[in-house]
Structure formats: C-alpha cells, structure tokens
VOPAGU-2260 file (C-alpha; in pm, 1 decimal, decimal comma):
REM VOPAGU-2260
SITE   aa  ch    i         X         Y         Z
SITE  UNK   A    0   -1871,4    -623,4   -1832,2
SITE  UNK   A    1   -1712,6    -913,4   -1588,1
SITE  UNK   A    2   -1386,4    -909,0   -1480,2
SITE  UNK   A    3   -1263,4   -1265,2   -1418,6
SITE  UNK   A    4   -1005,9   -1328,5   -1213,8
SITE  UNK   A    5    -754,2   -1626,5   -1118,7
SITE  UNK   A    6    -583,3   -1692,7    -782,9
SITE  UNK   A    7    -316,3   -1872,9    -818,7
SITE  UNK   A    8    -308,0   -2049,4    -469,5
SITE  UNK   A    9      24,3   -2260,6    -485,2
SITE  UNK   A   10     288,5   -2427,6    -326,5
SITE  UNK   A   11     623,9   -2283,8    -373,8
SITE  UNK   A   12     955,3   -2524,6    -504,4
SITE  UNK   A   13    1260,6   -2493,4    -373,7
SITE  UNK   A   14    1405,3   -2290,3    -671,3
SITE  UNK   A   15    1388,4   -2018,4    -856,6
SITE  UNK   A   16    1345,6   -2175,1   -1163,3
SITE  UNK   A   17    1104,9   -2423,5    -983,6
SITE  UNK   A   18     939,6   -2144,6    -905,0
SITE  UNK   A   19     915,0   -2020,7   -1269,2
SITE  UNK   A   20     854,2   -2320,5   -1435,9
SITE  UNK   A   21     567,9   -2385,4   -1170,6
SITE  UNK   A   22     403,0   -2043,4   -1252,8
SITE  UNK   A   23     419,3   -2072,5   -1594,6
SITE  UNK   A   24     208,2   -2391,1   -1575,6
SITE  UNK   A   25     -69,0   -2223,2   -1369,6
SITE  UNK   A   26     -45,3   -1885,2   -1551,9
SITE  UNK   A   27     -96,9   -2137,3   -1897,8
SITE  UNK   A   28    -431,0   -2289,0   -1659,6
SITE  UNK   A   29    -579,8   -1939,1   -1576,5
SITE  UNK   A   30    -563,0   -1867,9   -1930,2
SITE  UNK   A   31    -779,6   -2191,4   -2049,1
SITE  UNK   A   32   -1035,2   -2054,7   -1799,6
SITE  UNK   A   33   -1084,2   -1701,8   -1978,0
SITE  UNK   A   34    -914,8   -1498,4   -1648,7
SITE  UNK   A   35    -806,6   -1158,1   -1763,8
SITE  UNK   A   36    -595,6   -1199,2   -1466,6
SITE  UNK   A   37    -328,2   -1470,0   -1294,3
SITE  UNK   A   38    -242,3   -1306,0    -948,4
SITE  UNK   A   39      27,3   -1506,6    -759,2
SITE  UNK   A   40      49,1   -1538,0    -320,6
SITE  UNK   A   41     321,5   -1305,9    -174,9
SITE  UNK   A   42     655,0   -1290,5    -296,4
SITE  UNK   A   43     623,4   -1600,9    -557,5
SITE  UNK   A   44    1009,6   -1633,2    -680,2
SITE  UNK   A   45    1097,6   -1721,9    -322,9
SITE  UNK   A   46     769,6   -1862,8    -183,2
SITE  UNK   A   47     783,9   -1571,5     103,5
SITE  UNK   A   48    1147,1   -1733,1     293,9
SITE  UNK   A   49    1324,3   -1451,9     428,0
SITE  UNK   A   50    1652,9   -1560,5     580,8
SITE  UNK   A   51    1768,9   -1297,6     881,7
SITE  UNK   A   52    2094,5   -1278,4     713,5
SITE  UNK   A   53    2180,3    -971,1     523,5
SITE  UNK   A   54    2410,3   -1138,3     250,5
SITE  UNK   A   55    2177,1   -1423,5     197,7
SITE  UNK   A   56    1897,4   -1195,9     122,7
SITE  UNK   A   57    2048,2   -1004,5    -118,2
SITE  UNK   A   58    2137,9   -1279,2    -293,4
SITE  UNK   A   59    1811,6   -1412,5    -304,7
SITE  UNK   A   60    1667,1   -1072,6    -447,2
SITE  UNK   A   61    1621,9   -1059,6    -816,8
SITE  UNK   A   62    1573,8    -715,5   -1024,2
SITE  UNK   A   63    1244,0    -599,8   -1166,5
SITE  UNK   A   64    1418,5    -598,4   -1540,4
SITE  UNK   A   65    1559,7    -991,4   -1490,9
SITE  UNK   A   66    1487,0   -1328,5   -1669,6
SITE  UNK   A   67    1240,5   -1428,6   -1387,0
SITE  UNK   A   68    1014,2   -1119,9   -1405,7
SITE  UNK   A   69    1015,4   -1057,6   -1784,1
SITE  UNK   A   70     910,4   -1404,3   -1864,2
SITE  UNK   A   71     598,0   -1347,3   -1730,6
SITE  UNK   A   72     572,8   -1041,8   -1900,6
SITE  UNK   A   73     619,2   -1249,9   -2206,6
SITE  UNK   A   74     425,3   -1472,7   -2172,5
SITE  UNK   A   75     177,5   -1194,4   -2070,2
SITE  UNK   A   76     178,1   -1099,6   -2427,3
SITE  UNK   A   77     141,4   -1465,6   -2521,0
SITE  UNK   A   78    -136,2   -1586,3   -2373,3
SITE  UNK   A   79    -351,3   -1239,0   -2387,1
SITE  UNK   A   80    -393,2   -1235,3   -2009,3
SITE  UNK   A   81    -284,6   -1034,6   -1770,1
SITE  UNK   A   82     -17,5   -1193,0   -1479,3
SITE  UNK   A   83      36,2   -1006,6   -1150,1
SITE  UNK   A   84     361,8   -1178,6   -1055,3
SITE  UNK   A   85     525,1   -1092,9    -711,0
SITE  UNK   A   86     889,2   -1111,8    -623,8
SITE  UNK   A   87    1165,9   -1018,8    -359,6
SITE  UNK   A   88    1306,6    -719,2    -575,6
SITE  UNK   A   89    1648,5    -636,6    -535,4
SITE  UNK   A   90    1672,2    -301,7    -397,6
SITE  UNK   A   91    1952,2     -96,0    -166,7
SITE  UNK   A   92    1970,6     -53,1     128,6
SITE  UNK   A   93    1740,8    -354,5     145,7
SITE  UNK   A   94    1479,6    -554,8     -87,4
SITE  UNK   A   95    1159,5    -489,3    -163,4
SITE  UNK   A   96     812,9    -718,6    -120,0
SITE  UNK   A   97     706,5    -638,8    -457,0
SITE  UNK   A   98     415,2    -688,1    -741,5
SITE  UNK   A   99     450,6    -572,8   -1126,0
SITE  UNK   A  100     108,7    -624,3   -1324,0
SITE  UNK   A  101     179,8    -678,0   -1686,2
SITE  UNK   A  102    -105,4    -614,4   -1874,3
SITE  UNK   A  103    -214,6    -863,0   -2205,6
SITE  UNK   A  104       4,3    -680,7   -2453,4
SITE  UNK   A  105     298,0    -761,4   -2184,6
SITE  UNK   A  106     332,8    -357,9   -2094,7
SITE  UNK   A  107     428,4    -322,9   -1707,1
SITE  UNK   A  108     119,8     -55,8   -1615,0
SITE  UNK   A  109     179,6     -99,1   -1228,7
SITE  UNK   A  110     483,3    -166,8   -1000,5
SITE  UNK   A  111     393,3    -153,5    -631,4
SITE  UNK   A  112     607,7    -259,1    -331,5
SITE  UNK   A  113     481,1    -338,1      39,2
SITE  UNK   A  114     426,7      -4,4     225,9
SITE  UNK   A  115     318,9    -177,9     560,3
SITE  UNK   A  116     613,3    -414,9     583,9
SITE  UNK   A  117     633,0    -613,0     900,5
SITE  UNK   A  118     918,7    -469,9    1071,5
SITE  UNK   A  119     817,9    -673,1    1402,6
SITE  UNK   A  120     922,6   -1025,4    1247,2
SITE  UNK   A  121    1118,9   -1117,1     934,7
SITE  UNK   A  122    1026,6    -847,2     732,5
SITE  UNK   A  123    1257,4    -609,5     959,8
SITE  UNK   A  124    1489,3    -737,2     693,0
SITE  UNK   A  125    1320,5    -550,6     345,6
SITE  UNK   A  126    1278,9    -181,8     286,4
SITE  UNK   A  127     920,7     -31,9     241,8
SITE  UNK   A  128     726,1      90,7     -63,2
SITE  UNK   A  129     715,0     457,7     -62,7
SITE  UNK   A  130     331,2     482,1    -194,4
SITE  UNK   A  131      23,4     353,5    -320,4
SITE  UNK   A  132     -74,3     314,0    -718,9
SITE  UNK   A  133    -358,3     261,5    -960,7
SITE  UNK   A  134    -344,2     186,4   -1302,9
SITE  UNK   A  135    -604,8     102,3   -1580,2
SITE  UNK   A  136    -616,5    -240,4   -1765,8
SITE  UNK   A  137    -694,1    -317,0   -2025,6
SITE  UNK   A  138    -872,5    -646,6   -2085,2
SITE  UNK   A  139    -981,7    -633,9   -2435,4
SITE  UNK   A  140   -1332,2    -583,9   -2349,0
SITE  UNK   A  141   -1294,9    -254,9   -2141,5
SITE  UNK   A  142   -1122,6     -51,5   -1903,1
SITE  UNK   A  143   -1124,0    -155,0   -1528,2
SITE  UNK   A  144    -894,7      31,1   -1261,3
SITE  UNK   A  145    -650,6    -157,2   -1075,7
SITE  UNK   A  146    -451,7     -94,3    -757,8
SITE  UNK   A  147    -252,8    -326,2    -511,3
SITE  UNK   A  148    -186,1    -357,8    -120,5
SITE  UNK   A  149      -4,1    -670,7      13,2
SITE  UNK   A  150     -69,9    -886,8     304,6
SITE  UNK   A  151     -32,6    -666,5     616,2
SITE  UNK   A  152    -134,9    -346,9     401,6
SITE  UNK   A  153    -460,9    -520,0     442,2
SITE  UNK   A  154    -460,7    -421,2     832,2
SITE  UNK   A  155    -468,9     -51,6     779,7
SITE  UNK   A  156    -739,8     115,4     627,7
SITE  UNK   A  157    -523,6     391,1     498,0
SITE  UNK   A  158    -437,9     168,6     212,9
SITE  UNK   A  159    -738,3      67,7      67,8
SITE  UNK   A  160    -887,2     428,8     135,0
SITE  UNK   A  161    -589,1     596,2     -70,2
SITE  UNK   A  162    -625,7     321,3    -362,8
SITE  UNK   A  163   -1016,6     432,4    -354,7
SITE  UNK   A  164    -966,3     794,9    -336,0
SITE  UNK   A  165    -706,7     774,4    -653,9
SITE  UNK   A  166    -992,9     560,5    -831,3
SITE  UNK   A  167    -916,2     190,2    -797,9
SITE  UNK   A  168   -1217,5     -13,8    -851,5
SITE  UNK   A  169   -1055,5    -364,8    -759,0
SITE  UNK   A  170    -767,5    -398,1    -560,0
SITE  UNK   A  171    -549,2    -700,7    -615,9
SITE  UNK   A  172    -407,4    -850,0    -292,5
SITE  UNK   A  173     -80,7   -1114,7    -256,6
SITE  UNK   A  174     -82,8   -1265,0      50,2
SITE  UNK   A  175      92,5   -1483,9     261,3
SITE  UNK   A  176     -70,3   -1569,0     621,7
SITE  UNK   A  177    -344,9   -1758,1     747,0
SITE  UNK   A  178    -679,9   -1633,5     680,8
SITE  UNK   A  179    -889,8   -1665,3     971,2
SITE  UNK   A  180   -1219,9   -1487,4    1056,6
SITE  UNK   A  181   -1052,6   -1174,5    1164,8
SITE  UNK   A  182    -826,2   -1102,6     908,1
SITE  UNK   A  183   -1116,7   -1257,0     626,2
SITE  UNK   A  184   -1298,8    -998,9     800,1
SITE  UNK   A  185   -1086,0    -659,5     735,2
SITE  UNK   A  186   -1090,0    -783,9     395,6
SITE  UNK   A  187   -1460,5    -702,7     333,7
SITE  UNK   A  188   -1418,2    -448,0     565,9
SITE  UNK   A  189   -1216,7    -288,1     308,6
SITE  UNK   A  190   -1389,8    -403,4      64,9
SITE  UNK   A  191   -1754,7    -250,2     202,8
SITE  UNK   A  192   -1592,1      60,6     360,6
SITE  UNK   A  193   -1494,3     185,3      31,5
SITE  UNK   A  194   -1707,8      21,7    -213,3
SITE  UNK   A  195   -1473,3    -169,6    -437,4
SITE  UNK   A  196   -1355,3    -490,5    -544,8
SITE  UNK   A  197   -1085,0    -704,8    -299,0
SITE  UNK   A  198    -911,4    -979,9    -419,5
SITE  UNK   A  199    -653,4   -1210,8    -222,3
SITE  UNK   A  200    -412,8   -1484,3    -292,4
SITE  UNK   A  201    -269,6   -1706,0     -57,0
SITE  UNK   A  202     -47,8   -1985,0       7,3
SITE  UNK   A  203    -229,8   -2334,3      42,0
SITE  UNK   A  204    -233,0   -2543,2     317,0
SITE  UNK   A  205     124,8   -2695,4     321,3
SITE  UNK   A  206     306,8   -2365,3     329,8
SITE  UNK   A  207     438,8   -2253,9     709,4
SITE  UNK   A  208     166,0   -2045,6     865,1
SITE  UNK   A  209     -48,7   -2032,0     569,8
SITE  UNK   A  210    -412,5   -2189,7     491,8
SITE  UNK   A  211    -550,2   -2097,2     168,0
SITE  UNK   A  212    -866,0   -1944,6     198,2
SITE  UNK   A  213    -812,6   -1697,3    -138,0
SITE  UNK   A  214   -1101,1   -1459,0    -107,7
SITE  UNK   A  215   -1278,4   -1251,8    -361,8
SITE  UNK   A  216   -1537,6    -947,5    -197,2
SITE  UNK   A  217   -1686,7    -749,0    -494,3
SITE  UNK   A  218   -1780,0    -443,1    -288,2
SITE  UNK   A  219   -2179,6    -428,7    -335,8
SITE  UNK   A  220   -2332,9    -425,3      33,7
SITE  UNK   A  221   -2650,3    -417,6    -140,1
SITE  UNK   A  222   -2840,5    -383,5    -434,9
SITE  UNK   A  223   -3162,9     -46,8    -537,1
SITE  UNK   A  224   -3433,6    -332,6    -633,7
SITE  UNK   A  225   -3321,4    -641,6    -403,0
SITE  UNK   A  226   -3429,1    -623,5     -31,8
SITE  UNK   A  227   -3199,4    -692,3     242,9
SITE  UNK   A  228   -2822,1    -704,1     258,3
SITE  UNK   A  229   -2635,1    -969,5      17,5
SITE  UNK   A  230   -2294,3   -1139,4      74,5
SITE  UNK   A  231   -2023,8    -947,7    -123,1
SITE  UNK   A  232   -1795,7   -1326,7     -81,4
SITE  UNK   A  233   -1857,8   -1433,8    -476,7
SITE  UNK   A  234   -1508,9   -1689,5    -347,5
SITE  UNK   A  235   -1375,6   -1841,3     -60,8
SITE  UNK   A  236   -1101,6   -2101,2    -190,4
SITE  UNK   A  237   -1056,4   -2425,0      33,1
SITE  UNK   A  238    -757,4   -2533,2     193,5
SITE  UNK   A  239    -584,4   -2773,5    -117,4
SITE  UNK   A  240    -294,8   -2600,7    -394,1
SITE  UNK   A  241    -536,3   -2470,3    -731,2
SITE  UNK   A  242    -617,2   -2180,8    -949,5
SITE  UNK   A  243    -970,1   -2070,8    -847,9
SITE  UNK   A  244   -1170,1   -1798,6   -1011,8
SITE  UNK   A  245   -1425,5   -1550,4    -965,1
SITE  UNK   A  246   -1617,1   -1299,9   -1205,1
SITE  UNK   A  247   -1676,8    -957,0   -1074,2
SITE  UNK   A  248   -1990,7    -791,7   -1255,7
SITE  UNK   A  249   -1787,5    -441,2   -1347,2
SITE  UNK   A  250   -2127,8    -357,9   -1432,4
SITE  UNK   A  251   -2312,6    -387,3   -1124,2
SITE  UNK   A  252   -1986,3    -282,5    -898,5
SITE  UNK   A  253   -1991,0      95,8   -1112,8
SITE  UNK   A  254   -2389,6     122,3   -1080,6
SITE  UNK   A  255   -2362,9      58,2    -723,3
SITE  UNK   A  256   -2094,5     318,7    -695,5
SITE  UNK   A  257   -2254,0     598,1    -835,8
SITE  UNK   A  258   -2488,1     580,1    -555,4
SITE  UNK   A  259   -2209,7     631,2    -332,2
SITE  UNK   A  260   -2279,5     633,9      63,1
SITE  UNK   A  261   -1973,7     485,3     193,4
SITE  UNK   A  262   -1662,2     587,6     -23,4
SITE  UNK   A  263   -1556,4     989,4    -104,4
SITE  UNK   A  264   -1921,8    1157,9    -110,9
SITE  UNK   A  265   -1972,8    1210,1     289,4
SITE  UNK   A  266   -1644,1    1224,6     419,4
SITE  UNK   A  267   -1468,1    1510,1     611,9
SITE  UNK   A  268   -1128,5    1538,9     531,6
SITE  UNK   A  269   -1069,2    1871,1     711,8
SITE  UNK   A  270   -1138,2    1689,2    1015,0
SITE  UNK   A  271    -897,1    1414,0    1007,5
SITE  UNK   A  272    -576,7    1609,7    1072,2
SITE  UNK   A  273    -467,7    1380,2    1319,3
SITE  UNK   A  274    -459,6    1054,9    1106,8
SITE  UNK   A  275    -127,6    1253,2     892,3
SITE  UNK   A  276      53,8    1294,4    1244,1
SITE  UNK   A  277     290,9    1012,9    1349,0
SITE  UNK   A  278     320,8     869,9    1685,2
SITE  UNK   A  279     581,8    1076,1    1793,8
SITE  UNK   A  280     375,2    1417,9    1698,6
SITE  UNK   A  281     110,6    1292,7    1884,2
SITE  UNK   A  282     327,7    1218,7    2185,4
C-alpha cells in the first residue's frame, strides 16, 4: 500500500477568505495528483501573524465548528481526499495553534493543538494543547495511523515518542520556520529514532523567516536484503510556493517495523523517572 501525500507549501493572502479561496485551489491540485492527503504550513487561516495584542488576537481566532474550517471538511467529502487544515482556534483564556484532519468522507478523526508553544516569542500570546493524538484514516485502500506535532513540537523528542508509543505510523507536521540543517536534522531524527513516517509543511520562500524546504522522512534506516544504510529523505521541496508530493511505501514502513530495534521493543521505561519531573522538581 502507498500513502501519498501533498504539502501544500504556500504563500498566505492577506485575508481570511484569501486564505480560503487560496486553499481550496491547492486542496482541488493535490487531488488531481491522487494525494490521500492536502496538509497545509502552520496556522493557514492567518498565515502564522500573531499580533501581541490581546483584543486583536481574539479577533483573529476563528472556532473549530465555523465557515472557514468546515469548508474544508466539505470539500473533504468532495474531492475523496483527506485535508489537514490548520488554524488559530478560538479558545479562552487564549487561542490555540491548531490542526483538524478530516478524513475523505469529511468526518473530523483528529483535532490536535500545539503542546510545545513558543512562549519565548509571539506565541507567549496562545494557550497550549493539553496532549498528543492518533487516529486511523482511512484512504479507501487501507488503514494507515495518523498523529500530529507542530513546528517546535518537532524539538522535543517526547512528542514524536508519545505519538509512536500510542501507534502512529506517520506523523503529519505544519510548520512555519526556516528549515536549516539542524532543524531538517531532528526531523529524521524523529523520524529514525522511532521508526515512522515524518512529514512537514512549510511556508515558501517569501514568508518572514520561512524557506520552504517541506520534507518527507519515511522512517526505514535500512532495509533485511539491501546492504548499507539508505536515505529515509523520499522529498526535500525547493525554495518556490507549490504542492509537492511524496509516496510512502506503507508496505515496506510496517515490514521494517516488525523488526523493531529502535522504537518500544528495547526500551526501559522504569528507568526514565526523571524525564516526568519538571524543572522545578528537579531543582
């Protein structure tokens, strides 16, 4: 089984319904390429602007159940393809950084908002998710297991471990930063450490302190009858606005798996206390 998947690496408008009428045209694209899935770059209906002002925030928040949201959910159900569309969610005390996943038939099967919030810059202004989900799609062919992290989730392993240990097989990433080597690098990192599937969107080139650079890893290190290592990159967009795709061989990823040497099968849980203690416990 492959599991195709779309990035949608775009420039935001100035609008909401710029924004909408923008993703709708690339979620329409992804489709005429056979993606199961259309993931959009962090926080789409506001192309990631977070003004430092409380009132002007909340007004730009929008709720999970409004016009913006369920038209992709709609159109979900339309075009038979899955949408991962990402919004600033309206949410007291503050908003969320958030991702729904509507599946093909349009059902909502995962609603995740950003643990890992950056509470040293802008995002001091947003709440934080409270935990980490997985969820199966559907893609009319089979079954694969789906979780999400966003952006900065990306820098602690916790994340991707929990996502792993609840059964994710490909986590689906919105991003909005530039990718250099090091944070390209956690990405596999993830990716190898826990033997799954990681894939990113990003902003393009044109969008403040973004680059592009979409990345799918597919989480094999390393194959029984192949020597040697092989590159688990199958994509590395370019700079430039697009929808690129990838195809991640379920197949292969599950064979690989049940060979585990990284993942659940070796770890020591009952030696980690110290990872559940916070700073101050430690202090």
């Amino acid at each position: 089984m492959k599991f195709k998947i779309a990035l949608l690496q775009l420039l935001p408008g100035k609008t909401l319904e710029e924004q909408l009428n923008k993703g709708i045209e690339a979620c329409r694209k992804a489709s005429e390429t056979g993606a199961d899935i259309a993931l959009f770059p962090e926080m789409w209906s506001d192309g990631y602007y977070l003004p430092q002002d409380e009132e002007k925030i909340k007004a730009l928040a929008i709720p999970s159940d409004g016009e913006f949201v369920q038209s992709f959910r709609n159109l979900a159900k339309e075009l038979k393809i899955a949408i991962g569309i990402t919004f600033l969610e309206k949410h007291d005390p503050k908003p969320l950084n958030s991702v729904i996943f509507f599946d093909r038939n349009g059902d909502a099967i995962l609603h995740y908002s950003k643990v890992h919030t950056c509470d040293f810059d802008d995002e001091k202004m947003l709440s934080s998710g409270e935990d980490f989900y997985v969820a199966d799609l559907d893609t009319g062919r089979g079954t694969v297991k789906i979780g999400s992290m966003i952006c900065f989730d990306r820098e602690f392993p916790e994340s991707a471990r929990i996502l792993m240990l609840k059964g994710a097989e490909v986590i689906l990433a919105p991003n909005a930063c530039p990718m250099e080597i090091n944070r390209l690098s956690a990405l596999r990192t993830r990716a190898y450490e826990n033997m799954l599937a990681v894939a990113t969107c990003n902003y393009p080139e044109g969008q403040p302190d973004c680059n592009g650079h979409s990345t799918v890893f597919d989480g094999v290190a390393w194959l029984r009858d192949e020597p040697g290592v092989r590159d688990m990159c199958i994509l590395e967009a370019p700079g430039a606005e697009g929808v690129y795709t990838a195809e991640i061989d379920m197949d292969m990823l599950r064979s690989y798996r049940e060979n585990d040497v990284m993942g659940d099968k070796y770890r020591h849980p009952e030696r980690y206390g110290i990872m559940i203690e916070s700073g101050k416990d430690k202090a």
